[in-house]
Jmol script that loads the backbone (N, CA, C; Angstrom):
load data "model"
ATOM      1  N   UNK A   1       0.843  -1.191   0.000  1.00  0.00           N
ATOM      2  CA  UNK A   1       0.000   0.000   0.000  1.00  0.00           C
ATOM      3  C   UNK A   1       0.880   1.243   0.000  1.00  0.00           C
ATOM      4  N   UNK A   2       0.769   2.021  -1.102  1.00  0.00           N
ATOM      5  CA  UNK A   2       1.341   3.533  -0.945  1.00  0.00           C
ATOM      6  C   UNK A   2       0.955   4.346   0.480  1.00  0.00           C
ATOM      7  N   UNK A   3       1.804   4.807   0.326  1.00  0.00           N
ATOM      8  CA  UNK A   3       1.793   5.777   1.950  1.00  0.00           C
ATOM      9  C   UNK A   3       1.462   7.657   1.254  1.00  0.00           C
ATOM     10  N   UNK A   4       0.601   7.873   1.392  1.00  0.00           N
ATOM     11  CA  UNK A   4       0.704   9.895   1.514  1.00  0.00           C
ATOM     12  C   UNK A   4       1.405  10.404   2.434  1.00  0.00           C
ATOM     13  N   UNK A   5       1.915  11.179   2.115  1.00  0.00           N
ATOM     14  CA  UNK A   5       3.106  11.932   2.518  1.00  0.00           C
ATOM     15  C   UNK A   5       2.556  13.504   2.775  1.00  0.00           C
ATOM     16  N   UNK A   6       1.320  14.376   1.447  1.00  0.00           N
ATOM     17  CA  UNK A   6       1.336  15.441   1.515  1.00  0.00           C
ATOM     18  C   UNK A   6       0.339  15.711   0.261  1.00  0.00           C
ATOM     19  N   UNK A   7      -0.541  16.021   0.631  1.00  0.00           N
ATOM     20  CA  UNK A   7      -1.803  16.462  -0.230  1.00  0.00           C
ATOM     21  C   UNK A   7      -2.047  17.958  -0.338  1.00  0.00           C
ATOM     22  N   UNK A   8      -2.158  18.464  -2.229  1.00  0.00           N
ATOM     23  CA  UNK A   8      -2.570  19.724  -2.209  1.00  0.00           C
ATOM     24  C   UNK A   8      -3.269  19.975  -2.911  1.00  0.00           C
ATOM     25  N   UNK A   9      -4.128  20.704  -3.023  1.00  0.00           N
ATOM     26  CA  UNK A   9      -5.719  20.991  -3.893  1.00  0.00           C
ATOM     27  C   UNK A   9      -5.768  22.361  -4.718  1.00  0.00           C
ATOM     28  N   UNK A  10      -6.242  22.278  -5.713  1.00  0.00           N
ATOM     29  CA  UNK A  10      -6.124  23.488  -6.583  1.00  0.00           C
ATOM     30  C   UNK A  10      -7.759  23.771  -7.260  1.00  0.00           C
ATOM     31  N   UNK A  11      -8.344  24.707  -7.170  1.00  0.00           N
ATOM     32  CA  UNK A  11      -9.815  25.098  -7.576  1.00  0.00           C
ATOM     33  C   UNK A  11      -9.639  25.875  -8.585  1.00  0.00           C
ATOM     34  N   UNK A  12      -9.846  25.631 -10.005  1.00  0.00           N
ATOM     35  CA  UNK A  12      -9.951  26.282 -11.122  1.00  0.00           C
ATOM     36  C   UNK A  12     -10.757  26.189 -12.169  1.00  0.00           C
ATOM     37  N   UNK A  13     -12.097  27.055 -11.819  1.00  0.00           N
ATOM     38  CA  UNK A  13     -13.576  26.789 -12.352  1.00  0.00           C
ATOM     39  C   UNK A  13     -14.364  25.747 -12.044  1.00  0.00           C
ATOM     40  N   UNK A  14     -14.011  24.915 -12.589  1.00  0.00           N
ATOM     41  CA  UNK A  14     -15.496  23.482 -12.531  1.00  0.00           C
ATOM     42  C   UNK A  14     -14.309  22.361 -12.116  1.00  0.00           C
ATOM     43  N   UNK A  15     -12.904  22.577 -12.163  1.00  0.00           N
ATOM     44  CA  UNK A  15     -11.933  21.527 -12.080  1.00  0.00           C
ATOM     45  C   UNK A  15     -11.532  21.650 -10.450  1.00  0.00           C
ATOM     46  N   UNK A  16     -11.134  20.583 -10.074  1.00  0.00           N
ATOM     47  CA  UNK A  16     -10.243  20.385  -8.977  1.00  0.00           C
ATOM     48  C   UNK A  16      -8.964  19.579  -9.240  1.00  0.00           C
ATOM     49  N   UNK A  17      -8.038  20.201  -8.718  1.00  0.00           N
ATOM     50  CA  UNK A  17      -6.781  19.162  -9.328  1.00  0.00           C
ATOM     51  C   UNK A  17      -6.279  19.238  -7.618  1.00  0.00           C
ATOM     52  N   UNK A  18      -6.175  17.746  -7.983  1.00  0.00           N
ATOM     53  CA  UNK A  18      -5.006  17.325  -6.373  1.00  0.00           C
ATOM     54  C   UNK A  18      -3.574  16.908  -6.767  1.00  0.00           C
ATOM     55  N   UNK A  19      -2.635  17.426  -5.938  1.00  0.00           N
ATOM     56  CA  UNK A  19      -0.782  17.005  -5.902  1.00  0.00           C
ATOM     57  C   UNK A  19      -0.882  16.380  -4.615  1.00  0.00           C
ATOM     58  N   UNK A  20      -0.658  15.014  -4.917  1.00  0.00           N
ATOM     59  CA  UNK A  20      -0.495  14.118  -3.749  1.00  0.00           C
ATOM     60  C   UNK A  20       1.174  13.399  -3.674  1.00  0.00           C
ATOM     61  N   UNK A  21       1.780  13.811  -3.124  1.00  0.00           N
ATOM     62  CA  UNK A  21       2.950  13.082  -2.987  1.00  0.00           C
ATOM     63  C   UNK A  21       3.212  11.757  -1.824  1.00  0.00           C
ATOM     64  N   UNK A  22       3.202  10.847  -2.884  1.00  0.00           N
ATOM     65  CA  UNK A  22       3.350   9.307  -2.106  1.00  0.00           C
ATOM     66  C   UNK A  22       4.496   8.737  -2.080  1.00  0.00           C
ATOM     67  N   UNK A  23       4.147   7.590  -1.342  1.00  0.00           N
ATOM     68  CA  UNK A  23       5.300   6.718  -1.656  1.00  0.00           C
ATOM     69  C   UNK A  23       5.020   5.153  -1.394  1.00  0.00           C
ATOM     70  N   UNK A  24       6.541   4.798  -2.517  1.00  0.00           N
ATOM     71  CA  UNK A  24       5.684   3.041  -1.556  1.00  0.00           C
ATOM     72  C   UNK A  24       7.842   2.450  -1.598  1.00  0.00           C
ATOM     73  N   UNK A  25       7.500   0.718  -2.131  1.00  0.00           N
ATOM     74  CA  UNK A  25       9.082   0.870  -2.414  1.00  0.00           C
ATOM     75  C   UNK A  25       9.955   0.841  -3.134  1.00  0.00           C
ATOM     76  N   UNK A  26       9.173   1.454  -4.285  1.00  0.00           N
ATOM     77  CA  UNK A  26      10.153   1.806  -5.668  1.00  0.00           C
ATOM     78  C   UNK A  26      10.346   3.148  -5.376  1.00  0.00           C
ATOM     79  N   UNK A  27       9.427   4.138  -4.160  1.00  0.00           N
ATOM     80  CA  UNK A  27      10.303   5.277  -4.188  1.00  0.00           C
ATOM     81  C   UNK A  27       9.497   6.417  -3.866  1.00  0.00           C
ATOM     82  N   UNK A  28       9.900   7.590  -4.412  1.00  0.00           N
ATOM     83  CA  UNK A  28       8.883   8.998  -4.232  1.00  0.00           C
ATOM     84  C   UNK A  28       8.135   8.739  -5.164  1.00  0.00           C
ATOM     85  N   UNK A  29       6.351   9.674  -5.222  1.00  0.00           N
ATOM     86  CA  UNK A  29       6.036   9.965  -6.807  1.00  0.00           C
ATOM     87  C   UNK A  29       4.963  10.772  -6.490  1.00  0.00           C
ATOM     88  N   UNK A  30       4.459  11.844  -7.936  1.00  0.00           N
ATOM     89  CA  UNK A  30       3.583  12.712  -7.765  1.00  0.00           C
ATOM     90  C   UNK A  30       2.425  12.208  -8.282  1.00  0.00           C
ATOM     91  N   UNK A  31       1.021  12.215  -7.200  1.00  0.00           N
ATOM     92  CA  UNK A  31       0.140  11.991  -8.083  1.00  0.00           C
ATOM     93  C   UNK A  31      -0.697  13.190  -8.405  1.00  0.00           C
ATOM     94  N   UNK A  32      -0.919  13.335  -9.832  1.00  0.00           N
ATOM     95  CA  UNK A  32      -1.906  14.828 -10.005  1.00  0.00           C
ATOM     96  C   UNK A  32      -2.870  14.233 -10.923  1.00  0.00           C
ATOM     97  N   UNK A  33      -3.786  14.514 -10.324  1.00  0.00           N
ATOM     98  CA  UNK A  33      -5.155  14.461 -10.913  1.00  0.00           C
ATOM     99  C   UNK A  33      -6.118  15.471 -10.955  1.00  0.00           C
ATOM    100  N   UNK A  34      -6.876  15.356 -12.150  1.00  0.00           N
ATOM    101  CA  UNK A  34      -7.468  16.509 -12.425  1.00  0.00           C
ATOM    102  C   UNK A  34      -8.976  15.975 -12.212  1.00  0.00           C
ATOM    103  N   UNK A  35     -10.222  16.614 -11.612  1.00  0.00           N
ATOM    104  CA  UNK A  35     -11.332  16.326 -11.243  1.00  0.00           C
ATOM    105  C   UNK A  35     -12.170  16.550 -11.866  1.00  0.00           C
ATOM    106  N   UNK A  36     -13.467  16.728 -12.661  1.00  0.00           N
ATOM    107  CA  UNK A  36     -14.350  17.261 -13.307  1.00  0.00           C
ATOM    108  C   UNK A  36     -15.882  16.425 -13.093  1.00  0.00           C
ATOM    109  N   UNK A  37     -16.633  17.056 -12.136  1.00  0.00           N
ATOM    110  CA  UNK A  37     -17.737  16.342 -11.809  1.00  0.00           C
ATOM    111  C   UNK A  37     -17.369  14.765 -11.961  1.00  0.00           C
ATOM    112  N   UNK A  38     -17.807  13.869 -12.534  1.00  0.00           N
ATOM    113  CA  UNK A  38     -17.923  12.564 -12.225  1.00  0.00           C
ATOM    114  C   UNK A  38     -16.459  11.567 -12.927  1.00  0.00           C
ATOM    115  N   UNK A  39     -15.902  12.685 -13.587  1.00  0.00           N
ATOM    116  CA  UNK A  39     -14.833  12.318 -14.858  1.00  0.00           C
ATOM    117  C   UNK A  39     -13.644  12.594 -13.740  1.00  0.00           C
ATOM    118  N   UNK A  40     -12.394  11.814 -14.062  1.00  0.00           N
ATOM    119  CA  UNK A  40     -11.026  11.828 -13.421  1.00  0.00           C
ATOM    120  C   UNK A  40      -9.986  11.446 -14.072  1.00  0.00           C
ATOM    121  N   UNK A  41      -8.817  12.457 -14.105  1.00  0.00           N
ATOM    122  CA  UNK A  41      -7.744  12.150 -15.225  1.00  0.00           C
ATOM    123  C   UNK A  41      -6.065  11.932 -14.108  1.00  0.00           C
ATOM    124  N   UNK A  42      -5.251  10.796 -14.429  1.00  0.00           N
ATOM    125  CA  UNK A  42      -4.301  11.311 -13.632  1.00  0.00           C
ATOM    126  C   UNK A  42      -2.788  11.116 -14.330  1.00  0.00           C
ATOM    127  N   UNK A  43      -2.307  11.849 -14.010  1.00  0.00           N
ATOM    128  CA  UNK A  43      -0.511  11.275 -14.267  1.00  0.00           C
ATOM    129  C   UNK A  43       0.340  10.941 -13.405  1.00  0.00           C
ATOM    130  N   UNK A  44       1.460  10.221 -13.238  1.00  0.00           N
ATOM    131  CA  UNK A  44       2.219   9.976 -11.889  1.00  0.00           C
ATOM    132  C   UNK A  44       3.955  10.360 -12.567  1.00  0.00           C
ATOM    133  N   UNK A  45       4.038  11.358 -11.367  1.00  0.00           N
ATOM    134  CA  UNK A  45       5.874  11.963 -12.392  1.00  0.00           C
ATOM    135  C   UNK A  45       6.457  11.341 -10.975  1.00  0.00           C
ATOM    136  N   UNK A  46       7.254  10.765 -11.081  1.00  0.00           N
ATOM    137  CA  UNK A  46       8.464   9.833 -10.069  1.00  0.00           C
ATOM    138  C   UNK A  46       9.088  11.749  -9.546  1.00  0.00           C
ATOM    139  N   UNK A  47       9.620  11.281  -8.457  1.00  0.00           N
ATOM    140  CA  UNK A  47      10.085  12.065  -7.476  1.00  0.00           C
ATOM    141  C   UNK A  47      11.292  12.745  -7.941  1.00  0.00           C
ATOM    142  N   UNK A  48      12.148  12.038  -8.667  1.00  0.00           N
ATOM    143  CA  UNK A  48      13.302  12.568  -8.740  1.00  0.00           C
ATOM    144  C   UNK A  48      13.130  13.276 -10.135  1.00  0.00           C
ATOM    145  N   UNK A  49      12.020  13.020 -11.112  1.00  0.00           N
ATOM    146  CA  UNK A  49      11.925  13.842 -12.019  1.00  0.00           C
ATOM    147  C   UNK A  49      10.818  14.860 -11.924  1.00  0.00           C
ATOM    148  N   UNK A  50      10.650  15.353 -11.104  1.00  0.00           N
ATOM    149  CA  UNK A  50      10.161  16.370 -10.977  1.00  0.00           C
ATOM    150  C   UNK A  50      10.001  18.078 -11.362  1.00  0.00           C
ATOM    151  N   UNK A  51      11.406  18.114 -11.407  1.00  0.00           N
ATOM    152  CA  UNK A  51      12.502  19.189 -11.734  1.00  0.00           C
ATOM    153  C   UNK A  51      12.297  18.990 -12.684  1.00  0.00           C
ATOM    154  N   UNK A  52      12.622  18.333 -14.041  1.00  0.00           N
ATOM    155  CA  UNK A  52      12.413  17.609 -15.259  1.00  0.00           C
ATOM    156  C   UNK A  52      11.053  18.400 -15.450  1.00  0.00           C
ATOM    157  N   UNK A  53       9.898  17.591 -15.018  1.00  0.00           N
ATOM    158  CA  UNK A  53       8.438  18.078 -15.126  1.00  0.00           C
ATOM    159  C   UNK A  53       8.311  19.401 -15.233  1.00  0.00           C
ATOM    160  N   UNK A  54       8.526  20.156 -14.395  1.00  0.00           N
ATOM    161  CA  UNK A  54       9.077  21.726 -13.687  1.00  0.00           C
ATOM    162  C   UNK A  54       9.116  22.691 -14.904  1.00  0.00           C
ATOM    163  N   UNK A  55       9.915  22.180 -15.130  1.00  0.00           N
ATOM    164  CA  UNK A  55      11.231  22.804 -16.387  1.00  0.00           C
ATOM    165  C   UNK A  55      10.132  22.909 -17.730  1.00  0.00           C
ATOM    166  N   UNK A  56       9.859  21.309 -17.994  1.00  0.00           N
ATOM    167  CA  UNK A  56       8.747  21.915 -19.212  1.00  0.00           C
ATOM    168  C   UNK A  56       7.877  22.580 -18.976  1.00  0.00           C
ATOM    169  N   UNK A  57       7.356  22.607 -17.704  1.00  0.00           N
ATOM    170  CA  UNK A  57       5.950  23.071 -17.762  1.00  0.00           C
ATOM    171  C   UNK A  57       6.384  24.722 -17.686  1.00  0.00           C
ATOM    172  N   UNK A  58       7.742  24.955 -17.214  1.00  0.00           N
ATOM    173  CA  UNK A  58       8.389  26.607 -17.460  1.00  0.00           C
ATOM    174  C   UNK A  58       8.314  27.143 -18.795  1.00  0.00           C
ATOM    175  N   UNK A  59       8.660  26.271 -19.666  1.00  0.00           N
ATOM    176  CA  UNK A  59       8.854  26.432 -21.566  1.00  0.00           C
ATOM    177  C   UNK A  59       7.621  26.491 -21.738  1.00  0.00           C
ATOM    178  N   UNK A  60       6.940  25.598 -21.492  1.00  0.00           N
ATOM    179  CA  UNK A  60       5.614  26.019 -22.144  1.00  0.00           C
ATOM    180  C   UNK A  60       4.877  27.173 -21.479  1.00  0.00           C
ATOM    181  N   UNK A  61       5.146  27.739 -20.580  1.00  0.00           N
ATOM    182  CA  UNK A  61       4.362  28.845 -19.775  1.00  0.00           C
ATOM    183  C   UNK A  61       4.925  30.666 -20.550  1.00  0.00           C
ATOM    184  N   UNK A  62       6.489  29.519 -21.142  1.00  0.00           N
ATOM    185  CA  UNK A  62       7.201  30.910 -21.847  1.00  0.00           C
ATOM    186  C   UNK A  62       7.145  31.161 -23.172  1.00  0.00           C
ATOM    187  N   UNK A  63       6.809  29.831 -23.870  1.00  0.00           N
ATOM    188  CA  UNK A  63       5.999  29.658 -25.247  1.00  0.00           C
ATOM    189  C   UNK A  63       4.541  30.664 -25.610  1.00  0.00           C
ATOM    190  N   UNK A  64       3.320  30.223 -24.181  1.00  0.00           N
ATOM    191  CA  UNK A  64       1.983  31.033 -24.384  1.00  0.00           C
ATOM    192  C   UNK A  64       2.622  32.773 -23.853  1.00  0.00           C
ATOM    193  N   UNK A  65       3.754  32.922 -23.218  1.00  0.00           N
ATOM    194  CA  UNK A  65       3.776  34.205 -22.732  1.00  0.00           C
ATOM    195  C   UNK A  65       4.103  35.226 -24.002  1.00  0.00           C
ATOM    196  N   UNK A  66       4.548  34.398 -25.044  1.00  0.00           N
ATOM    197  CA  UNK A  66       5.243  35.180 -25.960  1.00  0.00           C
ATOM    198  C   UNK A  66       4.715  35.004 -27.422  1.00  0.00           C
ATOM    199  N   UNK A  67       3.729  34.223 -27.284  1.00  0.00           N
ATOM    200  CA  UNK A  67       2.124  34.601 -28.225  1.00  0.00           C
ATOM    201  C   UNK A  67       1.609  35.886 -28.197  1.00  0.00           C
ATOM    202  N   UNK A  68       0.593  36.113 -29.324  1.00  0.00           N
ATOM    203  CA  UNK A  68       0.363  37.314 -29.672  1.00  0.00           C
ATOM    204  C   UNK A  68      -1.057  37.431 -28.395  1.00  0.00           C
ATOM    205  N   UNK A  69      -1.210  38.791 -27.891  1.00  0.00           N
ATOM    206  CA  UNK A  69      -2.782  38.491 -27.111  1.00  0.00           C
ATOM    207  C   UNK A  69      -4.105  37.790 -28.103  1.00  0.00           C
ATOM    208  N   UNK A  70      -3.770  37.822 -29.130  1.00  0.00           N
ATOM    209  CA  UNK A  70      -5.324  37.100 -30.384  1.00  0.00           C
ATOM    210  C   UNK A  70      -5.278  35.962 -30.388  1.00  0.00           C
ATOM    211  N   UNK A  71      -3.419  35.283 -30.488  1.00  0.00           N
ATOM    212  CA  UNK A  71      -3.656  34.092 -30.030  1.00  0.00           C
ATOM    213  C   UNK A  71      -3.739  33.434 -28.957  1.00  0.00           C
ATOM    214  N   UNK A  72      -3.815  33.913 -28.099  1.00  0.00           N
ATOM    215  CA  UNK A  72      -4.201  33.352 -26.308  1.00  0.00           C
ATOM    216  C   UNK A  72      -5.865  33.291 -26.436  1.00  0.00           C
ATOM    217  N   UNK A  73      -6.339  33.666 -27.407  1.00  0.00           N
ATOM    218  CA  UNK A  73      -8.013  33.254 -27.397  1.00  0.00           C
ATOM    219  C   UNK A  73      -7.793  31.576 -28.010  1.00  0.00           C
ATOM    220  N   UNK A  74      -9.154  31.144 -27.476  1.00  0.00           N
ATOM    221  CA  UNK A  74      -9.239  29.757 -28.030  1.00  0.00           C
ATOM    222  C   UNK A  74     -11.039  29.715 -27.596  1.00  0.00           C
ATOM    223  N   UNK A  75     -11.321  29.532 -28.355  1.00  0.00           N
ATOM    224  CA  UNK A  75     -13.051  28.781 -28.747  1.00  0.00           C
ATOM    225  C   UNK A  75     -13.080  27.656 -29.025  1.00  0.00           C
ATOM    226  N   UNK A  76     -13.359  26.496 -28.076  1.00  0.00           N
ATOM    227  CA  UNK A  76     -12.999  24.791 -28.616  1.00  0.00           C
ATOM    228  C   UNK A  76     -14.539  24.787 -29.668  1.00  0.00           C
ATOM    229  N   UNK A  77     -14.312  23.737 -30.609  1.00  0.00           N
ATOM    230  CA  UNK A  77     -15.249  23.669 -31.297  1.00  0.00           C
ATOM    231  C   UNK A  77     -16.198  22.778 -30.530  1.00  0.00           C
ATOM    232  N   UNK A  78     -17.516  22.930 -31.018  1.00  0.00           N
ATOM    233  CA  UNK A  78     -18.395  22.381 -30.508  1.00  0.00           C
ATOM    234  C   UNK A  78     -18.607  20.605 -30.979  1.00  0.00           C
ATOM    235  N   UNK A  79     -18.089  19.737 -30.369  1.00  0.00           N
ATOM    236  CA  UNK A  79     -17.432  18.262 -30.305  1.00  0.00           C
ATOM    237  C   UNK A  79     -18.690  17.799 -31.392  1.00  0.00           C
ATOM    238  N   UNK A  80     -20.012  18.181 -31.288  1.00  0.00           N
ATOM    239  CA  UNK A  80     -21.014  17.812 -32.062  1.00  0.00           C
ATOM    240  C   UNK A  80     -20.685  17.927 -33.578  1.00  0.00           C
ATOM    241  N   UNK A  81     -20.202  19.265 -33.653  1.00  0.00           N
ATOM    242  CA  UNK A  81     -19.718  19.306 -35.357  1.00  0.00           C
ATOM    243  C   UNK A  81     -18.546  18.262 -35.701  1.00  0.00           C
ATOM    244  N   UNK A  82     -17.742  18.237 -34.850  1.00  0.00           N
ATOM    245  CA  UNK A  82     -16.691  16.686 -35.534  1.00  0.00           C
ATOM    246  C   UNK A  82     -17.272  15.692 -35.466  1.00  0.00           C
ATOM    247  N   UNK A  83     -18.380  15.509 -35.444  1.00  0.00           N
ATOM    248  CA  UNK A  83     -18.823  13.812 -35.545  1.00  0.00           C
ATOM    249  C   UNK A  83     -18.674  13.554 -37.028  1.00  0.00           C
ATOM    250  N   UNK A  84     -18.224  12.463 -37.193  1.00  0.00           N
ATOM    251  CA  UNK A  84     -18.093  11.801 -38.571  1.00  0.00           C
ATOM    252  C   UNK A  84     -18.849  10.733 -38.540  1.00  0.00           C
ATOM    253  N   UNK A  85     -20.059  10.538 -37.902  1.00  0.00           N
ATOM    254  CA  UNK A  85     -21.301   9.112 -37.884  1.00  0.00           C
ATOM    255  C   UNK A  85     -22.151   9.635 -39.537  1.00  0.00           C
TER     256      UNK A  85
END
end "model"
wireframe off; spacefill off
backbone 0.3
color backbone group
């Protein structure tokens, strides 16, 4: 059985995302999951790559920073029009 170590919660609109840092005995690891009413998504980044994780998620934060403001809009299409039935 994994052991928790340290649970943290993030509220952003309709989402909840938890950073749970566990462990068992292969080691450290992050669990983040993202919440959405009845739906649940997760990834697990090992402990020591974290920093690793970190780092991209820096590039990509410096990628959208240095977009134009027109392209920081996004309108997802409405999933109904891609149906191909």
């Amino acid at each position: 059985m994994d052991k928790e170590i340290l649970s943290l919660q993030l509220n952003i609109g309709t989402k909840v995302y938890y950073f749970d840092l566990k462990g068992n005995p292969s080691g450290l690891y992050v669990k983040i999951v993202e919440k959405r009413g009845d739906r649940r998504s997760n990834i697990i980044v090992p402990a020591d790559k974290l920093e690793e994780f970190a780092t991209k998620l820096a590039e990509m934060r410096q990628e959208i920073d240095a977009l134009p403001p027109e392209a920081r809009e996004f309108e997802p299409r409405d999933r109904r029009e891609d149906s191909s039935d």
